[in-house]
N, C-alpha and C positions, 0 to 999 in steps of 0.2 A: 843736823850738823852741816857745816859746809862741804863742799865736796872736796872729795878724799886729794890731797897735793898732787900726787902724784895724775889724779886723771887730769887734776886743773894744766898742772903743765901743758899735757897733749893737747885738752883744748886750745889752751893759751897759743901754743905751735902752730894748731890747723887753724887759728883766727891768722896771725901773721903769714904762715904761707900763703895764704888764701885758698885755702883746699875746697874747691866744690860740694856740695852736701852730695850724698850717692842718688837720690832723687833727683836731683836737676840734670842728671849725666845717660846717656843712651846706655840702654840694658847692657851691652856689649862692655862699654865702659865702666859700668858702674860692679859688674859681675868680678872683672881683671879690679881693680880698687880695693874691692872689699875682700877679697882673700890677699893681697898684698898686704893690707893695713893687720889682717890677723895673724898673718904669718909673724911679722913687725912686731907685734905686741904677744905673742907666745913666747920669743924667747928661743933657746933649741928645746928642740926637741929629742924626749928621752928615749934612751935604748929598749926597747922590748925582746921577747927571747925569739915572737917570728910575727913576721905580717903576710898574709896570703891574702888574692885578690882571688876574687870566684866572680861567674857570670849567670844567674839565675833565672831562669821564667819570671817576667814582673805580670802584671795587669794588660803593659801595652807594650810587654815585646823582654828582649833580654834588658836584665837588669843589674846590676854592679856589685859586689858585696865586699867592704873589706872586715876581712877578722884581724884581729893586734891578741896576741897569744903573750902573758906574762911567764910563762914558764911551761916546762915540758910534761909539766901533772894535769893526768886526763881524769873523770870530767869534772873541768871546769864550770863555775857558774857562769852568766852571760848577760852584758846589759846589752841592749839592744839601740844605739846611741845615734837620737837624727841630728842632722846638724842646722845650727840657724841660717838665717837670710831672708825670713819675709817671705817663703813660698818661692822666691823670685831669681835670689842671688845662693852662693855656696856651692859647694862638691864634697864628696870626701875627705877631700885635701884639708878643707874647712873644720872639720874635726878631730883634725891630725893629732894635734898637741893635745886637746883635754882626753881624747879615745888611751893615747899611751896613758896619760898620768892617771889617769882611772883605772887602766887597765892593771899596770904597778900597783898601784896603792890599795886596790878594793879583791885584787887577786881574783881577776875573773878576767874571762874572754870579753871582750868589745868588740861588738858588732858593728859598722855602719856603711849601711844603704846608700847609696848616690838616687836618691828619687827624679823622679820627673819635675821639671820646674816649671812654674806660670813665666809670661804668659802661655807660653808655647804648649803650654799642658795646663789647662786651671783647674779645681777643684773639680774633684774629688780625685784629680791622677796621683796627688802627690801621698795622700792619706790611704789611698790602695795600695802604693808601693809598698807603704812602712808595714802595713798588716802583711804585706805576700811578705817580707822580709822575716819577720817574726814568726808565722808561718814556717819557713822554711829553714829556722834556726832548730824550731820544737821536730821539723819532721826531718832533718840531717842532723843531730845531734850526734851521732855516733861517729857521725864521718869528720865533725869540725873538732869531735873533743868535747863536748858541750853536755851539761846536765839538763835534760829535759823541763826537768822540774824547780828550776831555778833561776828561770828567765825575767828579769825586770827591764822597765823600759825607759829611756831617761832623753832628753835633747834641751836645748837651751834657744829660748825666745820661740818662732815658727817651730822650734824644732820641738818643744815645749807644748806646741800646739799639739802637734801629729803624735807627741809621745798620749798625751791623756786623749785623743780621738782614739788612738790605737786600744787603749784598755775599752774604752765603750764600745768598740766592734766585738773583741773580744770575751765582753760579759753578755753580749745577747748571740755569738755565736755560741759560747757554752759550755767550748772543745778546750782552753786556753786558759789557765789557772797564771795568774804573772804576780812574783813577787814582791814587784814596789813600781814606782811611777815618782822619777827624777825630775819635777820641772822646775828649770831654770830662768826666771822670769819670761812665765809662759805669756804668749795669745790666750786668752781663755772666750772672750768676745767682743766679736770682729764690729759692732755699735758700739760699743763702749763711748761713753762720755762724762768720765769724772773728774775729779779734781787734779789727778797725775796726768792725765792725756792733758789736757787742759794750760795743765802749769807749765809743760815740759816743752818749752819753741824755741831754744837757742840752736842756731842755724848749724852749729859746729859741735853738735851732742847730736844722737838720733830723738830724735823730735813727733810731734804728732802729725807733722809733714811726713814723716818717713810711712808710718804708721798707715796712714791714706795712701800711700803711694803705694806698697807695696798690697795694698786689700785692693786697689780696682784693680792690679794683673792677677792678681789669686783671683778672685768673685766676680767672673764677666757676669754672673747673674749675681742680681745685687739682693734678690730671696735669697741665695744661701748664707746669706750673714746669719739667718735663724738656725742654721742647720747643725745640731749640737757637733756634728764631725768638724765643725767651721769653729762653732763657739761654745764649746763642751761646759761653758756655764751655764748655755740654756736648754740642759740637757734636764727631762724631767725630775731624774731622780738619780744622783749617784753613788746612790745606796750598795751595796757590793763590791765598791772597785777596791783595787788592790790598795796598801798602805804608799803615801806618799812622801814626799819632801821638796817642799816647793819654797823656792829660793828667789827672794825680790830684792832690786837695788832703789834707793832711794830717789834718786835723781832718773826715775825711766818712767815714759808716757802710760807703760805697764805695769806699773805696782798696783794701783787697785786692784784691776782688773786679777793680777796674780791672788793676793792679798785674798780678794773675794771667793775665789774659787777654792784657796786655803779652808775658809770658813764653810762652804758650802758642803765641802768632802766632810769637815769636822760634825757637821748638823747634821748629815746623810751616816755617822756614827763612822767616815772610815777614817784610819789611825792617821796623822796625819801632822805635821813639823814645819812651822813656816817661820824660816828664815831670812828677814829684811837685813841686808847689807847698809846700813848708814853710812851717808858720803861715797857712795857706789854709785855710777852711773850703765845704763843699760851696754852690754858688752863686754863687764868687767869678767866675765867667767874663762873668756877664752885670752886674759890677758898675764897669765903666770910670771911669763917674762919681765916684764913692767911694773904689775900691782901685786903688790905684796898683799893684800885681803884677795886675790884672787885667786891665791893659792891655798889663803883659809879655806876658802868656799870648796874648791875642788877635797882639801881632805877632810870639810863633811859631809858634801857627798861619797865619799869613797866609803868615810867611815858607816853611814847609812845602807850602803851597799852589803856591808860587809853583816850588818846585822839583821839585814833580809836574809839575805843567803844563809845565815847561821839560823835562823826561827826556821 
């Protein structure tokens, strides 16, 4: 179908302003842009009952943690929520709006990490964070309110990446039993060349310029594109992982690539929901404020959340 009006407007906007694509723009720039433009398209953000910040032992030094607490009933379940940007771009801040609305609607704690970002940290700093985070949810549970046993992991785009890396450390560590795996038109692999990378170059949509851009500051070594932590679909077997719900937009360089990994968890036997957004372009999750399907989306993930935690 054509894409959804309302993204058309925003493009139609960023062709006439003449908005820079976030690729052509210096890190520095391109970091301040892309949490502006999400802030932009959230919308306000809703009330939650607390948010506490904490400072944790990460991999490569202290590390950030924010909780968003829906109510004052302890223990709560917990997703464990990275946020997108390519490895590159993003903060906390970045998950502000869908952390709360998940947080509300799916009646569980939300976790999320401020990990280490490429290039200043490339692979593997970022997907160490997310595991020490997780980590440290299962072994503070008492202290944040949290149910041990009820931990799912969930992010959108990179963050999509790091959430399905995180289940594979955690099925050959051993210790880490995780409820579900939330990807939000994930990275699944970082070669990819099909017919959505491919199709998807208009300069004022994220593109498969974006896509390249953000994989040479993630992969200064350009072997770990094979490295299932990099591209969890070519991971030998994902036979065991937790149950998921992977969520694609039509119009993104990343729908195969999601699409395929849907398939590959379904073949490897794990339970497994893959939702293509038609007339959706890559972005549309963090865009509540604006896109009315993007609100769809967030209350079926909520609602999926809600039926992990209840099995």
């Amino acid at each position: 179908m054509p894409l959804d009006p309302q993204l058309q407007a925003m493009r139609d906007q960023r062709e006439r302003d003449g908005v820079a694509p976030l690729y052509s723009m210096t890190l520095e720039a391109a970091r301040a842009a892309d949490l502006a433009s999400i802030k932009a398209g959230g919308g306000t953000p809703e009330p939650v009952h607390d948010v506490t910040d904490h400072t944790i032992e990460g991999p490569g030094g202290d590390l950030q943690v924010r909780v968003y607490r829906p109510s004052g009933s302890t223990p709560l379940p917990v997703l464990v929520y990275f946020f997108g940007g390519g490895w590159v771009l993003g903060t906390i801040d970045t998950a502000d709006g869908i952390a709360r609305t998940l947080a509300n609607s799916a009646g569980c704690l939300v976790v999320v990490p401020g990990y280490r970002l490429a290039p200043e940290h490339p692979f593997p700093a970022s997907i160490e964070d997310c595991y020490a985070a997780v980590r440290w949810v299962a072994d503070n549970a008492a202290e944040i309110g949290a149910d041990p046993d009820r931990i799912a992991v969930g992010g959108d785009s990179a963050g999509g990446n790091l959430a399905a890396g995180v289940t594979l450390i955690a099925q050959e560590a051993g210790d880490l039993t995780l409820a579900g795996q939330l990807l939000v038109y994930p990275n699944t692999d970082q070669l990819a060349d099909d017919e959505s990378m491919r199709a998807n170059d208009d300069p004022f949509q994220f593109n498969h310029h974006s896509v390249a851009w953000y994989r040479k500051h993630y992969l200064i070594d350009p072997d770990d594109a094979e490295n299932p932590l990099a591209s969890p679909l070519r991971a030998e077997t994902l036979k065991g992982l937790p149950p998921a719900l992977v969520i694609t937009a039509e119009y993104d360089p990343l729908r195969d690539q999601g699409e395929r990994y849907a398939k590959r968890l379904a073949d490897d036997a794990v339970p497994v929901t893959l939702a293509r957004y038609d007339g959706m372009s890559h972005g549309f999750f963090a865009m509540a404020g604006t896109v009315d399907e993007s609100r769809v989306a967030l209350a079926q993930a909520a609602a999926q959340l809600r039926a992990w935690f209840a099995s």
